[in-house]
Backbone as XML, in Angstrom:
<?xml version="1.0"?>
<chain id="A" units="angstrom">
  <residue number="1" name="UNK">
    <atom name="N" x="-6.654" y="52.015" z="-10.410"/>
    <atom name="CA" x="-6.523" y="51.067" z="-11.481"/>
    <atom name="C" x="-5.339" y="50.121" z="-11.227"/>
  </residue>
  <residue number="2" name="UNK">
    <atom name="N" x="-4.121" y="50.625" z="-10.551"/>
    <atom name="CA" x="-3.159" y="49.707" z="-10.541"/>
    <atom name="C" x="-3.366" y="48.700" z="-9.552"/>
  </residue>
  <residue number="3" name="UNK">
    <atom name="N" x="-4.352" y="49.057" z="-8.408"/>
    <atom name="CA" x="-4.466" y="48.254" z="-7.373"/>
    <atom name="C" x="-5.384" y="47.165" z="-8.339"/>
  </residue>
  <residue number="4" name="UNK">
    <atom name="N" x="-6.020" y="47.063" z="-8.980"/>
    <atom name="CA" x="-7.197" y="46.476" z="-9.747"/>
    <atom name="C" x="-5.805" y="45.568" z="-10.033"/>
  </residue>
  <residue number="5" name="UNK">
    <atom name="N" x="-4.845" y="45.763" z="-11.070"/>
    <atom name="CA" x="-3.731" y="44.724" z="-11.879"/>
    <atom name="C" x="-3.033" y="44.140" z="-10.921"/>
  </residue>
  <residue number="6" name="UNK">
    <atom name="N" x="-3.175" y="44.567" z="-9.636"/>
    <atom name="CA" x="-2.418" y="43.885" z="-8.715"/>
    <atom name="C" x="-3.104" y="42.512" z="-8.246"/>
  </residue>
  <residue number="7" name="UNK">
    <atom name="N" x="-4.039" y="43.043" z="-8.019"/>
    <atom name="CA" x="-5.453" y="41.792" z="-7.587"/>
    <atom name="C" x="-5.616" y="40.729" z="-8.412"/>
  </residue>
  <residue number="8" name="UNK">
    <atom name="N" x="-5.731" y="40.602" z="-9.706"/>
    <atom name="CA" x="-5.746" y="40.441" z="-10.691"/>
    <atom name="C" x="-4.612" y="39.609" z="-11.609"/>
  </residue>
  <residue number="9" name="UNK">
    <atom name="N" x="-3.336" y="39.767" z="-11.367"/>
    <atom name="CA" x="-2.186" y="39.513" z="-11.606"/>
    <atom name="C" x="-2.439" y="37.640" z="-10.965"/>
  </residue>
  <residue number="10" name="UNK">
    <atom name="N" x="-2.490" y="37.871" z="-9.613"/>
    <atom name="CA" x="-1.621" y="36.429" z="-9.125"/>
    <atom name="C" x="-3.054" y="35.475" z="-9.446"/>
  </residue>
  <residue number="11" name="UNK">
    <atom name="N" x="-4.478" y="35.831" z="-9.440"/>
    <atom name="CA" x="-5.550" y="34.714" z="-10.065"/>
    <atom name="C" x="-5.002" y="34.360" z="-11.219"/>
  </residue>
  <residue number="12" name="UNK">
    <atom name="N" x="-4.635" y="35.278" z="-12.594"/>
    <atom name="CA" x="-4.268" y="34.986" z="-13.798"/>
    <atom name="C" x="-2.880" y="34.554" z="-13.764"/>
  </residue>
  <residue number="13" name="UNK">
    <atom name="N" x="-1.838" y="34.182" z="-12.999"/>
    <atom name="CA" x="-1.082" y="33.296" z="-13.080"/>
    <atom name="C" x="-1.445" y="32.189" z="-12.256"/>
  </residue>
  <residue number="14" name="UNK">
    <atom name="N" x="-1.993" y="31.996" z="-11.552"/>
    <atom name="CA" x="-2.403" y="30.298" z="-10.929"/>
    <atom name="C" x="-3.771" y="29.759" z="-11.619"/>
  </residue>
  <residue number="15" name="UNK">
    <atom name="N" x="-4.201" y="30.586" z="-12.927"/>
    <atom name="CA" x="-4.899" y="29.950" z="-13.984"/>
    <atom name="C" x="-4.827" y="29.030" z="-14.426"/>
  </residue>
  <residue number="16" name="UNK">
    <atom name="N" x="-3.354" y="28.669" z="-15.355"/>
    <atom name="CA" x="-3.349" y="27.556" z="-16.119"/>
    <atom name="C" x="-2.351" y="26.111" z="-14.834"/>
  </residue>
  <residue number="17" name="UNK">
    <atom name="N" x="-1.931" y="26.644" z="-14.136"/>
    <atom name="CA" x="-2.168" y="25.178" z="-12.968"/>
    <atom name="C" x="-3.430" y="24.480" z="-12.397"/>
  </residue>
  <residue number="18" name="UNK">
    <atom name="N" x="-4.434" y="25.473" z="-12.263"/>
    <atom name="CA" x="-5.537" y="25.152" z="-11.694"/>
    <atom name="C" x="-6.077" y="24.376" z="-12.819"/>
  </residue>
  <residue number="19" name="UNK">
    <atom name="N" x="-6.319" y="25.014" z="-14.247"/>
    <atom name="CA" x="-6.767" y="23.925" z="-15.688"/>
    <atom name="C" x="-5.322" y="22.829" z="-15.521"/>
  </residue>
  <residue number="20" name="UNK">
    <atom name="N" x="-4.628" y="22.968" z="-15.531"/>
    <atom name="CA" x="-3.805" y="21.922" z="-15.793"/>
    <atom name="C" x="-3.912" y="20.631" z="-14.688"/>
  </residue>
  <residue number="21" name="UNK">
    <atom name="N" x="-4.296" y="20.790" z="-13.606"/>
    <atom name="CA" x="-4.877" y="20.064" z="-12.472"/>
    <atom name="C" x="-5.906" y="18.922" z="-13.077"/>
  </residue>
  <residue number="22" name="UNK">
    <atom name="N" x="-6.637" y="19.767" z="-13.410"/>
    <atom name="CA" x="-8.276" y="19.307" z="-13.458"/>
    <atom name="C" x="-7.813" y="18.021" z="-14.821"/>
  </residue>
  <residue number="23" name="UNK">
    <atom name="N" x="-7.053" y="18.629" z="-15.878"/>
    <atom name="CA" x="-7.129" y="17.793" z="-17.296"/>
    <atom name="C" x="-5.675" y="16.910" z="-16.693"/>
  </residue>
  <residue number="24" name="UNK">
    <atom name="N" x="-5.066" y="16.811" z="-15.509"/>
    <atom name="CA" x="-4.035" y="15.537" z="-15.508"/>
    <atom name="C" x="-4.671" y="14.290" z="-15.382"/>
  </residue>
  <residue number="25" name="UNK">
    <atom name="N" x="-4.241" y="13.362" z="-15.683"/>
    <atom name="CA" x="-4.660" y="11.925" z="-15.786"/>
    <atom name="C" x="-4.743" y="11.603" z="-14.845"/>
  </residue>
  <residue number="26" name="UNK">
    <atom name="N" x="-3.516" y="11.571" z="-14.179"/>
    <atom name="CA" x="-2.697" y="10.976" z="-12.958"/>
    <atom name="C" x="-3.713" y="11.125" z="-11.302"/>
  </residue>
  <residue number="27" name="UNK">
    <atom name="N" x="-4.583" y="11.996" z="-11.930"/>
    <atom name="CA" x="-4.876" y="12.822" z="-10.403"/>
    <atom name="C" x="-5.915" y="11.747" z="-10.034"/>
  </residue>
  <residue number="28" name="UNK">
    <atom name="N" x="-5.545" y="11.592" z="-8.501"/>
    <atom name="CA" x="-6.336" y="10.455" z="-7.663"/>
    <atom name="C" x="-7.837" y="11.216" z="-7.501"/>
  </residue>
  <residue number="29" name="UNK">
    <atom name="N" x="-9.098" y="11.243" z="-7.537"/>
    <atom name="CA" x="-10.001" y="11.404" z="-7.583"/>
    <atom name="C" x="-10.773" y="10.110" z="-6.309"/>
  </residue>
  <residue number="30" name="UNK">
    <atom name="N" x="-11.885" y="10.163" z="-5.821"/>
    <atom name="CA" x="-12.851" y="9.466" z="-5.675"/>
    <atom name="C" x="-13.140" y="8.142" z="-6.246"/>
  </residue>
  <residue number="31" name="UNK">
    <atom name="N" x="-13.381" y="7.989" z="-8.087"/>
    <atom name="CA" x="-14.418" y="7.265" z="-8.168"/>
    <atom name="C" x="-12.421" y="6.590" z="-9.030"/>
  </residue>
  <residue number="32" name="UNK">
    <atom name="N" x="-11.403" y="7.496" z="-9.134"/>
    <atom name="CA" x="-10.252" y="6.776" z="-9.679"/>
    <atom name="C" x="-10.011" y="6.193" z="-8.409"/>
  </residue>
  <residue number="33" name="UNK">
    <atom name="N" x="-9.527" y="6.697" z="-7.053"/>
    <atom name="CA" x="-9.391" y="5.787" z="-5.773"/>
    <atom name="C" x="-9.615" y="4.574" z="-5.762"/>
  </residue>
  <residue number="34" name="UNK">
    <atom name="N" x="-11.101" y="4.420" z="-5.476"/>
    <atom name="CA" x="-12.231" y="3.462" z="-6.019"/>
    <atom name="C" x="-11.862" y="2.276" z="-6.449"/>
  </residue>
  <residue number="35" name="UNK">
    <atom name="N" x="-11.542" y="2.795" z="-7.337"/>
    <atom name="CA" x="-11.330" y="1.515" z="-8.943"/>
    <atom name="C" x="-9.876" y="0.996" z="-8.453"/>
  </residue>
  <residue number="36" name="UNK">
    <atom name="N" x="-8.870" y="1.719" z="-8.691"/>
    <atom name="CA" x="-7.450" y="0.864" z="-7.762"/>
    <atom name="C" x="-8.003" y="0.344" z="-6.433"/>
  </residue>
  <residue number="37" name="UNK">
    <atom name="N" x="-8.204" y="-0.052" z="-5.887"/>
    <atom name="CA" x="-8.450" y="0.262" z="-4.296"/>
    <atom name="C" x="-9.411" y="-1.084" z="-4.726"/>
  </residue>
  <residue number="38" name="UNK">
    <atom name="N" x="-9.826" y="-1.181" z="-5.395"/>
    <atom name="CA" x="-10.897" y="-2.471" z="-5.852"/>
    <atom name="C" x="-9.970" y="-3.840" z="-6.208"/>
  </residue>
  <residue number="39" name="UNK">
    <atom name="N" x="-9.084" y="-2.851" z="-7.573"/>
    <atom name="CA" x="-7.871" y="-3.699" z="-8.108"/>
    <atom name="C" x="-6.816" y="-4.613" z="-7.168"/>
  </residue>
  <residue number="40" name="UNK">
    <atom name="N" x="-6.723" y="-3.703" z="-5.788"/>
    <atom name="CA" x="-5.337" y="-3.886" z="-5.246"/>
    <atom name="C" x="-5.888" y="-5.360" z="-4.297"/>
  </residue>
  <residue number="41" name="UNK">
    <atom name="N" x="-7.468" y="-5.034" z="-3.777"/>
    <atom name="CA" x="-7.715" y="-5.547" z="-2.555"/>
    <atom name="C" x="-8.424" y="-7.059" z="-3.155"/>
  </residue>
  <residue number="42" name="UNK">
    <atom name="N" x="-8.548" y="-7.016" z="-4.523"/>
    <atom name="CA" x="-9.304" y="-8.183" z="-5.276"/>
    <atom name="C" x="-8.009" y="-9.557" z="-5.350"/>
  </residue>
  <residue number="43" name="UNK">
    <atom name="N" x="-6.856" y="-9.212" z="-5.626"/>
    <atom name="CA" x="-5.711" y="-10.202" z="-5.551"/>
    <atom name="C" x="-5.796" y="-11.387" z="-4.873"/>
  </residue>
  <residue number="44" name="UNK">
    <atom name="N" x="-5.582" y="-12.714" z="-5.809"/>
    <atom name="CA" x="-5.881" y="-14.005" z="-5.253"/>
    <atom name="C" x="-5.019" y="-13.867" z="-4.212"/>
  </residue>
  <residue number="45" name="UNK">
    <atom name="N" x="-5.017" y="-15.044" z="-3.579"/>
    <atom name="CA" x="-3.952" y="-15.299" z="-1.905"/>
    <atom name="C" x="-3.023" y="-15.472" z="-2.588"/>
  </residue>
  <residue number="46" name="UNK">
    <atom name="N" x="-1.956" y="-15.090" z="-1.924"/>
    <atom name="CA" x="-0.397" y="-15.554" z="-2.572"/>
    <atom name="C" x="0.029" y="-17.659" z="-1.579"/>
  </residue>
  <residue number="47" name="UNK">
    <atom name="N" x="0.260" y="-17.921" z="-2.237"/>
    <atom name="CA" x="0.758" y="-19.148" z="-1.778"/>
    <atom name="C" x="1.737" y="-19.282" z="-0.308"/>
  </residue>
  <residue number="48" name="UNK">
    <atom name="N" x="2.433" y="-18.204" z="-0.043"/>
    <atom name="CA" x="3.046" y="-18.966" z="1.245"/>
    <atom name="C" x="1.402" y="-18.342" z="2.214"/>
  </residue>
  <residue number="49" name="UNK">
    <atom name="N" x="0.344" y="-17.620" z="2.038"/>
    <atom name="CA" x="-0.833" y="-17.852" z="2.992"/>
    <atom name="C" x="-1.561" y="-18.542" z="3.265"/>
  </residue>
  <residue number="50" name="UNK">
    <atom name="N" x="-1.058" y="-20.044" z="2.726"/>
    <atom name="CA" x="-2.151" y="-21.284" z="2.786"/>
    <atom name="C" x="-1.246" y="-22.069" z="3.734"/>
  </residue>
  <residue number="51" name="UNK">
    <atom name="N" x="0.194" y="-21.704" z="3.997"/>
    <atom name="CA" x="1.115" y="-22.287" z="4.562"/>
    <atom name="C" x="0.358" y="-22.049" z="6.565"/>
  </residue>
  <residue number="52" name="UNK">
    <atom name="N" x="0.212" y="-23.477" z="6.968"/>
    <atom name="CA" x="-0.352" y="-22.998" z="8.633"/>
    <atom name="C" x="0.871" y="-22.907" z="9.285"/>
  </residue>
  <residue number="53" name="UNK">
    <atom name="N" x="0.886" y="-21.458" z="9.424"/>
    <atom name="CA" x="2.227" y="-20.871" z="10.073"/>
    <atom name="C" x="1.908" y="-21.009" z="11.559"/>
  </residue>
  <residue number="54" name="UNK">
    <atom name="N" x="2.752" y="-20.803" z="12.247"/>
    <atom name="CA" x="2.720" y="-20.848" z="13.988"/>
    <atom name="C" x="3.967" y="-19.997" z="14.684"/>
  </residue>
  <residue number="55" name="UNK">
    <atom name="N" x="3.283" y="-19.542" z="15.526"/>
    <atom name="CA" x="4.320" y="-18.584" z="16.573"/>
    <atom name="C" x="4.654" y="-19.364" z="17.448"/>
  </residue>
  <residue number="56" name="UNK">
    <atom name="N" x="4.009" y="-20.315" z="17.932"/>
    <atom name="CA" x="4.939" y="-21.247" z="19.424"/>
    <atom name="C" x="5.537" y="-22.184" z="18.884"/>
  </residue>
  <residue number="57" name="UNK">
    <atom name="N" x="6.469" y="-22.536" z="19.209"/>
    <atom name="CA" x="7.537" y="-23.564" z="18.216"/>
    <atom name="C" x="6.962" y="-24.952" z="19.373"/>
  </residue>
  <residue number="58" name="UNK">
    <atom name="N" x="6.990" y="-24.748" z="20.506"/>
    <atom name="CA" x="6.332" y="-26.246" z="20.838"/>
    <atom name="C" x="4.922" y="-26.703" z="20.207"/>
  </residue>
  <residue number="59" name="UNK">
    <atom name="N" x="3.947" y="-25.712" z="20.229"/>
    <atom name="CA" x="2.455" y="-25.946" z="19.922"/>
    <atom name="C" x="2.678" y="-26.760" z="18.604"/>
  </residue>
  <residue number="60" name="UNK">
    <atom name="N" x="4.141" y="-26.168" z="18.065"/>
    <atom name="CA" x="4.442" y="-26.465" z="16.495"/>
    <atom name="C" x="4.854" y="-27.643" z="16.410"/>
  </residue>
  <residue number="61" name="UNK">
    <atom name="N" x="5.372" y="-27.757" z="17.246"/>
    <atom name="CA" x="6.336" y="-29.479" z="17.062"/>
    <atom name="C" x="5.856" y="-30.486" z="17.447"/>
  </residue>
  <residue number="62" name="UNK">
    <atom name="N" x="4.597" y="-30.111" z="18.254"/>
    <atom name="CA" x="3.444" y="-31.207" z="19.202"/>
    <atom name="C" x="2.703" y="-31.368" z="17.841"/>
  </residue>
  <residue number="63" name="UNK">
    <atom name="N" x="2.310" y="-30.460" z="17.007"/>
    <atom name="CA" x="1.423" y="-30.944" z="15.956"/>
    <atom name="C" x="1.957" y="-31.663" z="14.755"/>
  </residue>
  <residue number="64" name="UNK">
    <atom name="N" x="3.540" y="-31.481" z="14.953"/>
    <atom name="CA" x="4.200" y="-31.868" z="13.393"/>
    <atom name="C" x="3.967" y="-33.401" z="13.819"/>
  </residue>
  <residue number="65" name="UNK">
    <atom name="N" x="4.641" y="-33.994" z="15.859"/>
    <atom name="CA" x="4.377" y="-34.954" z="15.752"/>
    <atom name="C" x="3.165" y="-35.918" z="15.923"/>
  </residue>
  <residue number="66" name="UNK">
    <atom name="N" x="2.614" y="-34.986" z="16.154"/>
    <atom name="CA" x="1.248" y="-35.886" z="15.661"/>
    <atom name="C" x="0.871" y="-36.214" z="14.608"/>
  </residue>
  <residue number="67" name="UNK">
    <atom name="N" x="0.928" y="-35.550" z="13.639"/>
    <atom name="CA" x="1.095" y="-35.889" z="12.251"/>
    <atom name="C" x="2.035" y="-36.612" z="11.648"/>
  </residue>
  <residue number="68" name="UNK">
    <atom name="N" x="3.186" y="-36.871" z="11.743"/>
    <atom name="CA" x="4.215" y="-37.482" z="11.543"/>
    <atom name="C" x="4.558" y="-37.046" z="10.925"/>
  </residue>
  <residue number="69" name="UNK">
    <atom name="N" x="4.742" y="-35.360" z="10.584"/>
    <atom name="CA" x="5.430" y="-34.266" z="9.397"/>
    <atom name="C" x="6.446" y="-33.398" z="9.824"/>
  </residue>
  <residue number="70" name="UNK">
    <atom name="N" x="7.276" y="-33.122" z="8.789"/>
    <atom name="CA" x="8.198" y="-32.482" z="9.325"/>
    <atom name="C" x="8.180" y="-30.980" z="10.028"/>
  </residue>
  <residue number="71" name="UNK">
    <atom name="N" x="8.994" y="-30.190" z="10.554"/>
    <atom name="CA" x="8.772" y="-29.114" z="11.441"/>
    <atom name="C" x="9.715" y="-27.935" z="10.633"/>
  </residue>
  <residue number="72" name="UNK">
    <atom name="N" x="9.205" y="-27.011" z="9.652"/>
    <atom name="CA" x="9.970" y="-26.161" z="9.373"/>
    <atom name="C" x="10.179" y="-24.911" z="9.852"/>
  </residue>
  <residue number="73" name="UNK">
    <atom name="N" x="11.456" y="-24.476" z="10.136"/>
    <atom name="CA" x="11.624" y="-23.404" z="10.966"/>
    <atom name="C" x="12.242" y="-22.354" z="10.485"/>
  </residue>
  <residue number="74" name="UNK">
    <atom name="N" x="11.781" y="-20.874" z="10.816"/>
    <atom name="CA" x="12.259" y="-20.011" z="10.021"/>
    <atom name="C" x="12.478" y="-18.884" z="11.382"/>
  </residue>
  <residue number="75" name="UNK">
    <atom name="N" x="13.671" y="-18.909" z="11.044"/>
    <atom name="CA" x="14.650" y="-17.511" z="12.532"/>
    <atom name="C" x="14.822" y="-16.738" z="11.427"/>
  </residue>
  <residue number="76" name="UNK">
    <atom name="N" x="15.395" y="-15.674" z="12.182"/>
    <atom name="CA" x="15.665" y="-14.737" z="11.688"/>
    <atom name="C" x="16.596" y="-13.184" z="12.567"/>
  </residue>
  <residue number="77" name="UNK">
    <atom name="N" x="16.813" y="-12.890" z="12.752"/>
    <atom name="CA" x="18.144" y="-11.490" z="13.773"/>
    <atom name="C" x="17.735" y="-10.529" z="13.226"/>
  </residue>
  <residue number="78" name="UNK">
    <atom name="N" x="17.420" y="-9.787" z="13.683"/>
    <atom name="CA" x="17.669" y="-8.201" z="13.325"/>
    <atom name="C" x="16.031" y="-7.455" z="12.804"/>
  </residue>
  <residue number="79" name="UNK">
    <atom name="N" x="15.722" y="-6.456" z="12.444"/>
    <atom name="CA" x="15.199" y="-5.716" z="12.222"/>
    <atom name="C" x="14.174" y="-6.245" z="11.024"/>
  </residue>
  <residue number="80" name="UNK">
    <atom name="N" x="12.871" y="-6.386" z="10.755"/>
    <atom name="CA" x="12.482" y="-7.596" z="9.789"/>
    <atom name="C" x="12.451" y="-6.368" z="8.108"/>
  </residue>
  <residue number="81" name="UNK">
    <atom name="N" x="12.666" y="-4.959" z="8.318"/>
    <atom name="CA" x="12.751" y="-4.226" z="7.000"/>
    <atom name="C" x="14.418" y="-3.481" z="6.823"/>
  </residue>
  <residue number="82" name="UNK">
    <atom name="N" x="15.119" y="-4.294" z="7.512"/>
    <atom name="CA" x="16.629" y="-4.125" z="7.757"/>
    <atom name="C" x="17.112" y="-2.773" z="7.819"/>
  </residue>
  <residue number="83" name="UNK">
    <atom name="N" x="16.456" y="-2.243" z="8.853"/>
    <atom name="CA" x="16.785" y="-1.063" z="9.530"/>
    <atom name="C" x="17.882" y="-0.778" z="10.531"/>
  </residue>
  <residue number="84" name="UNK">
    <atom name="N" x="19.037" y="-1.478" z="10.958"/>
    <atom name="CA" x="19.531" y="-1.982" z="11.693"/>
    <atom name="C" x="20.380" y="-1.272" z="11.822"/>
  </residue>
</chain>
């Protein structure tokens, strides 16, 4: 019989975590995933992505002057999440 309360013991204490699991709000699920994951990826463009950015600064400056527009330049040193 005591081996029985032993067995028995640690299911009936990881009872009310296991219900308490199931009834949290918070808990990421499938069809909750889903729905954020819909939310996050639906977001209009943010405005500096309409900006025609360029990595070669000549390719860049051949086109500003062809256009007759100015050439804005953005440097920067170090580590780009300032890990440094």
């Amino acid at each position: 019989m005591r081996h029985l309360a032993l067995a028995i013991l640690p299911a009936l204490a990881l009872a009310p975590s296991v219900r308490a699991q199931e009834a949290d709000p918070l808990r990421l699920d499938e069809k909750r995933f889903a729905t954020l994951h819909a939310q996050l990826c639906a977001a209009s463009p943010e405005t500096w992505e309409s900006v025609p950015w360029r990595i070669d600064l000549l390719a860049a400056q051949g086109e500003a002057a062809a256009a007759k527009k100015l050439l804005f330049v953005w440097a920067m040193d170090g580590h780009p999440l300032a890990c440094t």
